[in-house]
N, C-alpha and C positions, 0 to 999 in steps of 0.2 A: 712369176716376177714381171714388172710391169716395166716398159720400155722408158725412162726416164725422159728420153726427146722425144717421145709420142708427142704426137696434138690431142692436147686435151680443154676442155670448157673448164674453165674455171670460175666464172661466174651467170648467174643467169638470173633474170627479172624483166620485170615489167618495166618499162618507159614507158614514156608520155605516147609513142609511135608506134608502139607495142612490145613482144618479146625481144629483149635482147640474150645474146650469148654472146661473152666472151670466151676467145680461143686461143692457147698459147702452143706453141712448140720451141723449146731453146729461149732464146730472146728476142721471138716473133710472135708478136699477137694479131688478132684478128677479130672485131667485133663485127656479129651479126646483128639486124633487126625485123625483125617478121613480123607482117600484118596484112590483115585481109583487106581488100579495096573494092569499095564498089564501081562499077564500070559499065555506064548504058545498060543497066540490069544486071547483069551478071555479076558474076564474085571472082577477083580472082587473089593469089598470092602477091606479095615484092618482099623480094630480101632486100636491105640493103647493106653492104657491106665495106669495112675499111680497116686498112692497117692501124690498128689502134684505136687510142680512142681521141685524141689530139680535135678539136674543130674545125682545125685547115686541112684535114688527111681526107683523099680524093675518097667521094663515096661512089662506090658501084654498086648497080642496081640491077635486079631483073623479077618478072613477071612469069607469073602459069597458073595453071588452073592448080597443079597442089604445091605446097610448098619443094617437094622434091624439084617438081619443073623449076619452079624459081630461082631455086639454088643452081641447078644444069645452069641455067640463062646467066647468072651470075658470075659464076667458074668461067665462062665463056667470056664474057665482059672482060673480066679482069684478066684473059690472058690477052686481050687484043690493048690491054691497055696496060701492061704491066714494065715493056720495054720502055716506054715514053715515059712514063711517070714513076718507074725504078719500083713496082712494086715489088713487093716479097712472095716469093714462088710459092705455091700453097697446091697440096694436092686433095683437088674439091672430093673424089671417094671417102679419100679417109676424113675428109670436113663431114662428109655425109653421114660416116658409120659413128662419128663422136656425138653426132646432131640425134642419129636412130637411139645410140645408147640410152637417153635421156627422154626419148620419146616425142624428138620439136621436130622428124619429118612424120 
């Protein structure tokens, strides 16, 4: 039987910026978007991430060489920034293993 408050994806697709996932747990969402960047030659990842999908909702960002690093650097971001701007507590592993299930790390 499946945990009903789980965080689960409930939607996924391409944007204009690349993959998006949306994430819900209860009456907490959380949209991702992943895309590859070039950078002085190199390749690297950026998540960007935000409570929802609202225009004005703060987006946090981060960077690595695979999408996993980017999402760590992410998680990070948003817990240095979660008091000041009231975000919603979000535990980035199991953001991880909803992310692995679908196969977007």
């Amino acid at each position: 039987m499946k945990d009903k408050d789980a965080l689960r994806i409930t939607d996924q697709h391409r944007g204009k910026h690349g993959m998006v996932y949306d994430l819900k747990r209860e009456d907490v969402r959380l949209s991702l978007t992943m895309a590859q960047k070039a950078l002085d030659g190199a390749v690297e990842w950026e998540i960007e991430a935000r409570a929802g999908r609202a225009p004005e909702a703060l987006v946090v960002a981060g960077r690595g060489a695979t999408r996993r690093d980017a999402l760590l650097r992410v998680g990070e971001s948003w817990a240095r920034e979660a008091t000041e701007h009231r975000l919603p507590p979000f535990d980035w592993e199991e953001v991880a293993r909803a992310l692995d299930a679908v196969r977007a790390l």
